[in-house]
Backbone as CSV, one residue per row, in Angstrom:
resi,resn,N_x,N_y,N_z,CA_x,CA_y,CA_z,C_x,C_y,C_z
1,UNK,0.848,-1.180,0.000,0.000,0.000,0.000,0.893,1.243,0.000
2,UNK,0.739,2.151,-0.940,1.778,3.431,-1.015,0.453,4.698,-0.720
3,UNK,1.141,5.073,0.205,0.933,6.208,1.086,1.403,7.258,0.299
4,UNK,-0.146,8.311,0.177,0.219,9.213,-0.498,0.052,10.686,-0.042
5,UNK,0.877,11.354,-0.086,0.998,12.644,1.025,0.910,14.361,-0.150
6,UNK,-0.332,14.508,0.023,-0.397,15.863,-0.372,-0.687,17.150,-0.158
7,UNK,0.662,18.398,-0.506,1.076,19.586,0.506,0.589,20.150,-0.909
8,UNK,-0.773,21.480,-0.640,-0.556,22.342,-1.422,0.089,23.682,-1.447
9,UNK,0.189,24.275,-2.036,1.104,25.193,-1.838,0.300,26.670,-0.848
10,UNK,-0.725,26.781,-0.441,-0.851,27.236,1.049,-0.676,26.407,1.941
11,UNK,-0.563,25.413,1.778,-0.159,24.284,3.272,1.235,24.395,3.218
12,UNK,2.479,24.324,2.173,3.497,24.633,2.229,3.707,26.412,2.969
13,UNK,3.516,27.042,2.650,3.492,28.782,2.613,3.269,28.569,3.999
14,UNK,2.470,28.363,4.920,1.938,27.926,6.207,2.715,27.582,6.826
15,UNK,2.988,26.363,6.449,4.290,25.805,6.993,6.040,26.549,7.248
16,UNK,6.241,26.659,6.273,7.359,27.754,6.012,7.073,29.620,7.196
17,UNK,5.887,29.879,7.204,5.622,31.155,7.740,5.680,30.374,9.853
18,UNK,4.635,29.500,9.991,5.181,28.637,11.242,5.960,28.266,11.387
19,UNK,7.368,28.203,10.848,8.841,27.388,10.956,9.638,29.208,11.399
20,UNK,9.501,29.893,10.484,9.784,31.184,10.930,9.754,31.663,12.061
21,UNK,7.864,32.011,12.728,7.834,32.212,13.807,8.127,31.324,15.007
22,UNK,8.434,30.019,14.976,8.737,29.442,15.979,10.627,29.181,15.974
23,UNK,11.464,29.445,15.047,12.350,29.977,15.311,12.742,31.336,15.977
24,UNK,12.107,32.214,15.692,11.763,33.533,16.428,11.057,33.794,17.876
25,UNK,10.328,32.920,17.680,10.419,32.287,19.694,11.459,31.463,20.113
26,UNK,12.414,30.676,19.643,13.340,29.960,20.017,14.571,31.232,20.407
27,UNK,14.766,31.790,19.923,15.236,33.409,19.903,14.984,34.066,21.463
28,UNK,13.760,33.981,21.610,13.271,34.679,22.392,13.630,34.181,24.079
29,UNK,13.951,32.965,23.757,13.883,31.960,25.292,14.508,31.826,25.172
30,UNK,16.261,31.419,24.662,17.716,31.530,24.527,17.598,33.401,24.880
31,UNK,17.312,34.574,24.678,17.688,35.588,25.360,17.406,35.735,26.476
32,UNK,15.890,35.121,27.045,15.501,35.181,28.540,16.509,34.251,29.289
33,UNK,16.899,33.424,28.983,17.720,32.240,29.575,19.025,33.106,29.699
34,UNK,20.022,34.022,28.848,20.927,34.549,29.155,20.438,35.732,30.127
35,UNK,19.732,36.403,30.123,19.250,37.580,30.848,19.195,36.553,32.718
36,UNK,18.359,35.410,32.561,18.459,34.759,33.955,19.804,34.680,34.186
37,UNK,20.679,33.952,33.373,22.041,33.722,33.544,22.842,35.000,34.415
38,UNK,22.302,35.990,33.415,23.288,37.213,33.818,22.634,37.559,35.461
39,UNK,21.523,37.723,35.953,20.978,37.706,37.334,22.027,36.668,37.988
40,UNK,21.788,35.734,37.800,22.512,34.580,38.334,23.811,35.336,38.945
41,UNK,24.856,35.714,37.817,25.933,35.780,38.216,26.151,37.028,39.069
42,UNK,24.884,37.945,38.735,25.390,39.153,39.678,24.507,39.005,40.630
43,UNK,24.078,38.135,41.084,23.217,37.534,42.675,22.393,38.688,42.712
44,UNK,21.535,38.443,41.304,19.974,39.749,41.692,18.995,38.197,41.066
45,UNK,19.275,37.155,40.743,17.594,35.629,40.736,17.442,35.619,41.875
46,UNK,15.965,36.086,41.789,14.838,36.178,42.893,15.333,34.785,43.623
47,UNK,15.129,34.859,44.741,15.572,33.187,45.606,17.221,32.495,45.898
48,UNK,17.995,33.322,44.839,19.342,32.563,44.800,19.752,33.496,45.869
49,UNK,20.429,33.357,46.844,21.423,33.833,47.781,22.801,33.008,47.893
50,UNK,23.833,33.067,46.755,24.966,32.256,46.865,26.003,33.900,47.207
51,UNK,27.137,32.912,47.240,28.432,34.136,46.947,28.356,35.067,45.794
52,UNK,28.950,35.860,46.059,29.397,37.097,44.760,30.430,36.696,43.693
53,UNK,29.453,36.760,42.704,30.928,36.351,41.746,32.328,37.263,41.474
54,UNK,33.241,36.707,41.157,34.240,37.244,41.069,34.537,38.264,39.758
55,UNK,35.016,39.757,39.482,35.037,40.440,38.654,34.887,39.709,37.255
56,UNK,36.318,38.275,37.257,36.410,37.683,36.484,35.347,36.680,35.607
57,UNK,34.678,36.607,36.521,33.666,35.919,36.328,32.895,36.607,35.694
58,UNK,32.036,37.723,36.426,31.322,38.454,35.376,31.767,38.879,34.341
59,UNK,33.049,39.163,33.599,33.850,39.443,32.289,33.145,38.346,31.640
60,UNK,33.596,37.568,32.301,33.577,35.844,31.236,31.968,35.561,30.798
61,UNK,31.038,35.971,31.815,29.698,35.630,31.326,29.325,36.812,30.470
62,UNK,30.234,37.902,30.708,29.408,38.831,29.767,29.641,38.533,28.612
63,UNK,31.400,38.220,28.561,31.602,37.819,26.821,30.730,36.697,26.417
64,UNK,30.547,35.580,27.023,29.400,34.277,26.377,28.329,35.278,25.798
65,UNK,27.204,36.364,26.737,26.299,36.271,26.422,26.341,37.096,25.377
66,UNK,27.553,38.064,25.311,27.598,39.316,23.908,27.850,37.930,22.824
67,UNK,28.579,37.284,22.826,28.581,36.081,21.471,27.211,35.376,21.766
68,UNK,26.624,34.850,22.455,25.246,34.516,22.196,24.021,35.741,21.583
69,UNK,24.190,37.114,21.438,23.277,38.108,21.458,24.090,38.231,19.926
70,UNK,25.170,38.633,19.444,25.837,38.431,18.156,25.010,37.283,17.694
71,UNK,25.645,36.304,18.050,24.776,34.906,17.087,23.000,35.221,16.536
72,UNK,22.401,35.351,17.955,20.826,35.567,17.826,20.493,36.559,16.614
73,UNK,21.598,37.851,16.767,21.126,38.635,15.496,21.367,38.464,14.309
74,UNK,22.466,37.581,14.231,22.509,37.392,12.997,21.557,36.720,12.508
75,UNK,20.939,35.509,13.468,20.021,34.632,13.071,18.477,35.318,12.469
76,UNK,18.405,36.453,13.738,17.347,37.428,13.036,17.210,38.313,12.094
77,UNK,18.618,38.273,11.641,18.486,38.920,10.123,18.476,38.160,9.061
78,UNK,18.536,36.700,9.260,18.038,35.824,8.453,17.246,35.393,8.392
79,UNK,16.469,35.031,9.418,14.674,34.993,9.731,14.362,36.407,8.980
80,UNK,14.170,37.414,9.503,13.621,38.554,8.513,13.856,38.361,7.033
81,UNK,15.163,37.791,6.588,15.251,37.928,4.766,14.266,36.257,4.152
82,UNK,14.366,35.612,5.457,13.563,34.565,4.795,11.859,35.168,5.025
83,UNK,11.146,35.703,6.056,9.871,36.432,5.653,9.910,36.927,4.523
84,UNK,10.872,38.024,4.568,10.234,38.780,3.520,10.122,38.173,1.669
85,UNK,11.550,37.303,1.682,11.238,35.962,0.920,10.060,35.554,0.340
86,UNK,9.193,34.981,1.491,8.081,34.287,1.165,7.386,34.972,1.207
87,UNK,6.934,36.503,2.008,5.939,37.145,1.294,5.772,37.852,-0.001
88,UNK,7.313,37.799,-0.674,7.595,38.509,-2.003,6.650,37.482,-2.967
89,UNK,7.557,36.190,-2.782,6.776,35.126,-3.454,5.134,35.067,-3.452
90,UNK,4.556,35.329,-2.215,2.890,35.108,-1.996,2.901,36.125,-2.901
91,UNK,3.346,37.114,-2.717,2.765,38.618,-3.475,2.499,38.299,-5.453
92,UNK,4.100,37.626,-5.422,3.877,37.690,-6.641,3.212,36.522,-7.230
93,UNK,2.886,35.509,-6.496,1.594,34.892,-7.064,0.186,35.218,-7.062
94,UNK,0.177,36.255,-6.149,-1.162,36.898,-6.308,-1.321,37.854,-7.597
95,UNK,-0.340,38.023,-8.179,-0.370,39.025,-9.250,-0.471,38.048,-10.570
96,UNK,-0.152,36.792,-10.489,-0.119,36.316,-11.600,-1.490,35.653,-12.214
């Protein structure tokens, strides 16, 4: 028995526009997660009462999270060129 699977091209478009925005929330919770991080290290997370980190320490997490906040944007300027991508495309099938 062959199984037959059919995507039309608004179920594709759909798809592609939901792959977008849920990379763009993946975005969003990798920055909250560094923002906790950074609390963390300067002992302001609600509940944590450990030691003070050391100058060095905070250097070191700041550089991770400036290369994690670098990475994210770049990623979001590729999420944005892939929207606008596919809405060029919708557009110009609506014209045709």
């Amino acid at each position: 028995m062959k199984l037959e699977v059919i995507i039309t091209r608004e179920m594709a478009v759909n798809y592609i526009l939901s792959s977008i925005a849920m990379a763009g929330l993946a975005c969003s919770h990798v920055l909250n997660a560094e923002g906790e991080n950074m609390k963390y290290i300067l002992g302001t997370l609600p509940g944590y009462s450990g030691s003070a980190a050391t100058f060095e320490e905070v250097l070191a997490t700041s550089k991770s999270i400036i290369g994690v906040l670098t990475t994210i944007g770049n990623n979001q300027i590729l999420l944005k060129n892939s929207l606008h991508d596919v809405l060029s495309h919708i557009s110009l099938a609506k014209s045709i």
